[in-house]
C-alpha distance (Angstrom), angle and dihedral (degrees) to the residues before:
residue distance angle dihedral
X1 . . .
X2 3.57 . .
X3 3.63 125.1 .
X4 4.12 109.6 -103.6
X5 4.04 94.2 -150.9
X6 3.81 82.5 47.0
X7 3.22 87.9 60.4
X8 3.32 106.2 39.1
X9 4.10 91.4 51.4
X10 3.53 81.7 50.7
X11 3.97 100.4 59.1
X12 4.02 81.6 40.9
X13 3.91 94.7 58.5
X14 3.85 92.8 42.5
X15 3.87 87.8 53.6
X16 4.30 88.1 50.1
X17 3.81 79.2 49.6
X18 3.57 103.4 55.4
X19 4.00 82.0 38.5
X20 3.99 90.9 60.6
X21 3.96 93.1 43.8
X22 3.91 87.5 58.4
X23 3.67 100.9 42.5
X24 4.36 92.4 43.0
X25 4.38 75.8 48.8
X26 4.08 90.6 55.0
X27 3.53 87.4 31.4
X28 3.63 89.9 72.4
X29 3.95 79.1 -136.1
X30 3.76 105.1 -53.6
X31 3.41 106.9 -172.0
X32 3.80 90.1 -136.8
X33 4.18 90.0 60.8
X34 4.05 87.0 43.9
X35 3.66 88.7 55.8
X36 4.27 85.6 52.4
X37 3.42 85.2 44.4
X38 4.30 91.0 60.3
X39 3.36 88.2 39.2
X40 4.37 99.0 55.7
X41 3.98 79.8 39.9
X42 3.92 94.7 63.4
X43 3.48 82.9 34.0
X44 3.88 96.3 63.6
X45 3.88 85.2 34.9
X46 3.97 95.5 64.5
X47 3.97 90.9 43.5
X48 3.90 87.5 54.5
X49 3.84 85.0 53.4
X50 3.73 105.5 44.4
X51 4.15 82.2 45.1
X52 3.86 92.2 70.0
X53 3.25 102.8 -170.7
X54 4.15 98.9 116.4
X55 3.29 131.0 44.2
X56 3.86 130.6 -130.5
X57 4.04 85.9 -100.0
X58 3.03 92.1 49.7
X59 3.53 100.0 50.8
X60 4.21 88.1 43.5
X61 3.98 88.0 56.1
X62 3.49 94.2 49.4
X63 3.97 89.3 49.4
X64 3.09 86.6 58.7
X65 3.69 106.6 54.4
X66 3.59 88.0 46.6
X67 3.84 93.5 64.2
X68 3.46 88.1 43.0
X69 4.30 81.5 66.6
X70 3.48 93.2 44.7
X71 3.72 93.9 52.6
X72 3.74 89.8 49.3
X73 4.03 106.0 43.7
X74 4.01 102.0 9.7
X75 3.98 134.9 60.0
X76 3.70 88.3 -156.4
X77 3.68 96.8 93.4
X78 3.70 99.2 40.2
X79 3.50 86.6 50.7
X80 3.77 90.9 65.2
X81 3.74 105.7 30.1
């Protein structure tokens, strides 16, 4: 079973996350909101860790699929390839 408070730290980081995206966006790229931004990131990182529910594999796979989306329907990750 996963760890409630886990999860609910979890769902809190993500929101600091999507928080940081918006505020590096009105920002026009401050480096002072980029370097929030890195910091929510790692953030959201260690949460995924201490949840343990997916392995490193897993994670990789998934990764992987993902880009295989963004190649398809998005020209954000050709654009940085």
């Amino acid at each position: 079973m996963i760890n409630t408070e886990a999860l609910i730290i979890t769902m809190e980081e993500c929101g600091e996350l999507i928080q940081a995206c918006s505020k590096v966006i009105r920002s026009n790229h401050d480096p002072k909101y980029i370097q929030n931004l890195q910091d929510e990131i790692g953030d959201v990182l260690c949460m995924i860790e201490i949840l343990d529910c997916t392995t490193p594999e897993q994670i990789k796979e998934r990764i992987g699929v993902k880009k295989k989306k963004l190649e398809r329907w998005s020209t954000l990750y050709n654009a940085h390839q």
